[in-house]
Each structure stands twice: as C-alpha cells, then as structure tokens.
C-alpha positions as CSV (number, residue, x, y, z in Angstrom):
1,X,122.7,86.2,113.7
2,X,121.5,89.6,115.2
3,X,117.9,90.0,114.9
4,X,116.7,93.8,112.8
5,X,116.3,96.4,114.9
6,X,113.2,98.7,114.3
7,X,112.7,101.9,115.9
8,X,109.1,103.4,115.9
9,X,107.8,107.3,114.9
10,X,105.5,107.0,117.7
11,X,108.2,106.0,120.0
12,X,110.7,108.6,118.8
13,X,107.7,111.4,118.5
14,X,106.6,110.6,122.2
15,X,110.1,111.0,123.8
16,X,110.8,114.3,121.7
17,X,107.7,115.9,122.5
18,X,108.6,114.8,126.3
19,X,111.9,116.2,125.9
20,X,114.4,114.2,126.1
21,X,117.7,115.1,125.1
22,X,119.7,114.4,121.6
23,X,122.3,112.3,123.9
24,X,119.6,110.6,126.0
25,X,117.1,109.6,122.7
26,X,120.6,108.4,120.8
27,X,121.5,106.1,123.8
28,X,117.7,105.0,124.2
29,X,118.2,103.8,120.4
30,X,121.4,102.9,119.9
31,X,121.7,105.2,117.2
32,X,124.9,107.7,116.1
33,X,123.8,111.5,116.2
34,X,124.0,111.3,112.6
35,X,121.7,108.6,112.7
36,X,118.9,110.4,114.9
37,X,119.3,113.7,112.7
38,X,118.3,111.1,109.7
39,X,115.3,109.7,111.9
40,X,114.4,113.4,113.7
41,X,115.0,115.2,109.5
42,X,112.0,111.9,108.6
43,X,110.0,113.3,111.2
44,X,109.8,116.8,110.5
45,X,109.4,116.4,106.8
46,X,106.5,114.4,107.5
47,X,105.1,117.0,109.5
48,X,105.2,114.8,112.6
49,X,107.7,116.7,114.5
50,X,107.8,120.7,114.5
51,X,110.9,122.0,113.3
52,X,113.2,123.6,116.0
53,X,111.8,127.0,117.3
54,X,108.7,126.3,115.9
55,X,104.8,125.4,117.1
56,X,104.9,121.5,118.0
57,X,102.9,119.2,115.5
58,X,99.3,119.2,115.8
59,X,99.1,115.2,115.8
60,X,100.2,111.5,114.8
61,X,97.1,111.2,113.1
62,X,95.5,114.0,111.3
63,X,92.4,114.0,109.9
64,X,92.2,111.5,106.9
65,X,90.2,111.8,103.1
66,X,88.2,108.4,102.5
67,X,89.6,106.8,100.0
68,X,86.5,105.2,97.7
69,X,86.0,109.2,97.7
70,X,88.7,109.2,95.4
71,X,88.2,107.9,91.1
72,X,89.7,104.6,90.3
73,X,93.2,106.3,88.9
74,X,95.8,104.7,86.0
75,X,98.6,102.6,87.1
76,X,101.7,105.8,87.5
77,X,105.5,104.3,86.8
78,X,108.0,106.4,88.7
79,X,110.6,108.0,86.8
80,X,113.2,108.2,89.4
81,X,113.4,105.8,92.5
82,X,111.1,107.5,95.2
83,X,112.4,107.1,98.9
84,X,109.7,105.3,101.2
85,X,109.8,104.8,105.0
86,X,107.6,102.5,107.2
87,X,106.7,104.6,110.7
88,X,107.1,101.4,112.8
89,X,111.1,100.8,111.1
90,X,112.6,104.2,110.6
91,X,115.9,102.2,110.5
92,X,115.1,100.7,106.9
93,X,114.4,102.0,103.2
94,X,112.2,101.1,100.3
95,X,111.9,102.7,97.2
96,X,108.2,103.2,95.9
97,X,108.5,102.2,92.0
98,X,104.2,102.5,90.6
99,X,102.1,104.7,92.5
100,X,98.6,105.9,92.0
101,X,95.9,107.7,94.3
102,X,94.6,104.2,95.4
103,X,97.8,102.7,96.1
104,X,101.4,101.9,95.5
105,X,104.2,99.4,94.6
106,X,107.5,99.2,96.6
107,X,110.7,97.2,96.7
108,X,112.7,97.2,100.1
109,X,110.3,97.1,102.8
110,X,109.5,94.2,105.3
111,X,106.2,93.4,105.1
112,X,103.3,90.3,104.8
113,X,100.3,90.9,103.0
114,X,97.0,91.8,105.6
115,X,100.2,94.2,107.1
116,X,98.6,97.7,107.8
117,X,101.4,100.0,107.8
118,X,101.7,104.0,108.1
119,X,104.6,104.9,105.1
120,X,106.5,108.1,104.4
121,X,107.2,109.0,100.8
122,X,110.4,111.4,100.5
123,X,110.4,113.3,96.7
124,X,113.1,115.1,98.5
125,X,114.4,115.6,94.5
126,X,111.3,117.4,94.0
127,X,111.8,121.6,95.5
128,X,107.6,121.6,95.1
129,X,106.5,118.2,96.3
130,X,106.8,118.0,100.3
131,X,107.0,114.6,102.1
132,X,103.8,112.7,102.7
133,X,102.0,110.2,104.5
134,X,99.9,107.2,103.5
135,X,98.1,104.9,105.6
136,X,98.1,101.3,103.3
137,X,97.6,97.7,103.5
138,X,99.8,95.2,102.1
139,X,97.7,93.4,99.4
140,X,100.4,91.0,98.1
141,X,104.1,90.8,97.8
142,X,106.3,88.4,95.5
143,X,110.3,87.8,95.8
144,X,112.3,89.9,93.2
145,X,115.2,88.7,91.4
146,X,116.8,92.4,91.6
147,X,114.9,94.3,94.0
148,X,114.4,91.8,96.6
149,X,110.7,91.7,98.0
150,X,108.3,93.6,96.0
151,X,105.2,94.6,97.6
152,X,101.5,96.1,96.3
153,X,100.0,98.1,98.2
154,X,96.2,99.9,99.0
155,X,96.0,103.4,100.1
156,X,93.8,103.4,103.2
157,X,93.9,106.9,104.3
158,X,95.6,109.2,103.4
159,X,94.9,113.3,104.6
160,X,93.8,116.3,102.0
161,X,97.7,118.0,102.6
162,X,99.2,114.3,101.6
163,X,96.5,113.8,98.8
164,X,97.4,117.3,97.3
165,X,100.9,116.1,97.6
166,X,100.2,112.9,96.2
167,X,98.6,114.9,92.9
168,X,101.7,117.2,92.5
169,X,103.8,113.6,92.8
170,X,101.9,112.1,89.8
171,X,102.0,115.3,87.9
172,X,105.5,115.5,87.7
173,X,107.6,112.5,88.6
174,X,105.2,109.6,86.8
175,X,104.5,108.1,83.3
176,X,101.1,106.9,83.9
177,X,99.6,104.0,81.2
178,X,96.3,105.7,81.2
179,X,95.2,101.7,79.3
180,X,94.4,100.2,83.2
C-alpha cells in the first residue's frame, strides 16, 4: 500500500519565490503540469503567490485579527459544498459544510483533533467572494457514514482581508439558525 503523499504551500511558495522552474518544481513533486497549475492557481488565489508579472506576495503569514475580538456568531449551513484545502496537503480536498466567524465544519480532510492546521477556503462560485485563509484547530472529528471523516473546527486567526471575506461568505452562500 502506497503511503499519501502531501506536498506543502511553504514548500512550494519557497522554491517559487527561489525560482525554480515549472519542469524542475513538477519533477521535485512528482506532479503533472496540470497538477502544479492546480497547486501554483491555490496559491495565488490565496494571495500567497503573486500572479505572473506581478509584485511577489508580501508574506506566508500576514498580520492576523484575534479572534475573542470577534461576537460569538450563529451556526451558518452552506448552501453549496465550499472547496477547502489544508496548506501542509495541497494534494487533497475537503469540502467545508457549517461555517461561522469562530469556526467551521468540514468533511474530507485528514486531520486528529489538538491538529493546528492553516486551510484555504475556494467560493470560486462566488465572482465577489475571493479565496481565504483561516488558521484553526481541530476540536473534534467523528466518522461519517457518507462523507467520510467529519471534522469541527476553531478559527484561530484569521487576517482583516480573510475576515471581510469570511462576512461576504456568510452573507451570501449560508442559511444561518440564528437559535444557537
């Protein structure tokens, strides 16, 4: 049995930025060039990698909004499933199925709960809501019949561009039960 491959954003974002070639980073991966556009298209939505002909990214880690600034918020159902990558396995998908501004639910990823993990949320359905990051912290998971593992999740940081993202996300692609 082959063991999963992972391949990290700060890996990927380090040899970019150092300039290594599409044919050299596809090699170092094992990836098809189709692949890497998939990864290097992550990367730049995120706001992690510049476009081409463009100023380079300011940083990995921008400045970041406390969360217990931010109200305790409803519990927000997605209407539509919402793409979510983990920055240290840009190989694998989840989708993100409850989100609020303190934290999320997602099926798909592989995680343990304690797990810290840096995620990208894609509303790429969504022409006004950009791609986002979230810092989090697993705070439980539970084996799903359909969806495989499930997994809870707190918002740990999370920067003002990705919070005012985050907002636009619950205003239009949530039904929230405003009851919690």
């Amino acid at each position: 049995m082959n063991a999963k491959r992972t391949i990290k954003a700060s890996d990927v974002i380090r040899d970019v930025r150092g300039g290594m070639s599409d044919a050299e980073l596809t090699a170092k991966y094992q990836v098809t060039e189709a692949k890497l556009a998939e990864i290097l298209d992550k990367l730049t939505a995120a706001r992690l990698l510049a476009p081409l002909g463009t100023e380079e990214a300011e940083s990995v880690s921008p400045p970041v909004q406390d969360p217990q600034e931010r109200r305790r918020a409803p519990r927000c159902h997605t209407v539509v499933p919402l793409p979510v990558y983990d920055l240290d396995d840009l190989l694998s998908e989840g989708c993100v199925t409850e989100i609020t501004e303190d934290g999320l639910q997602a099926s798909g990823l592989d995680v343990k709960k304690g797990d810290g993990r840096s995620l990208l949320i894609r509303p790429d359905e969504f022409a006004d809501v950009y791609p986002f990051l979230v810092d989090v912290e697993c705070r439980w998971t539970r084996q799903d019949e359909d969806d495989g593992l499930v997994a809870g999740f707190s918002i740990t940081h999370i920067t003002v561009e990705s919070a005012e993202e985050l907002q636009k996300l619950l205003r239009s692609v949530t039904l929230c039960d405003r009851s919690d």
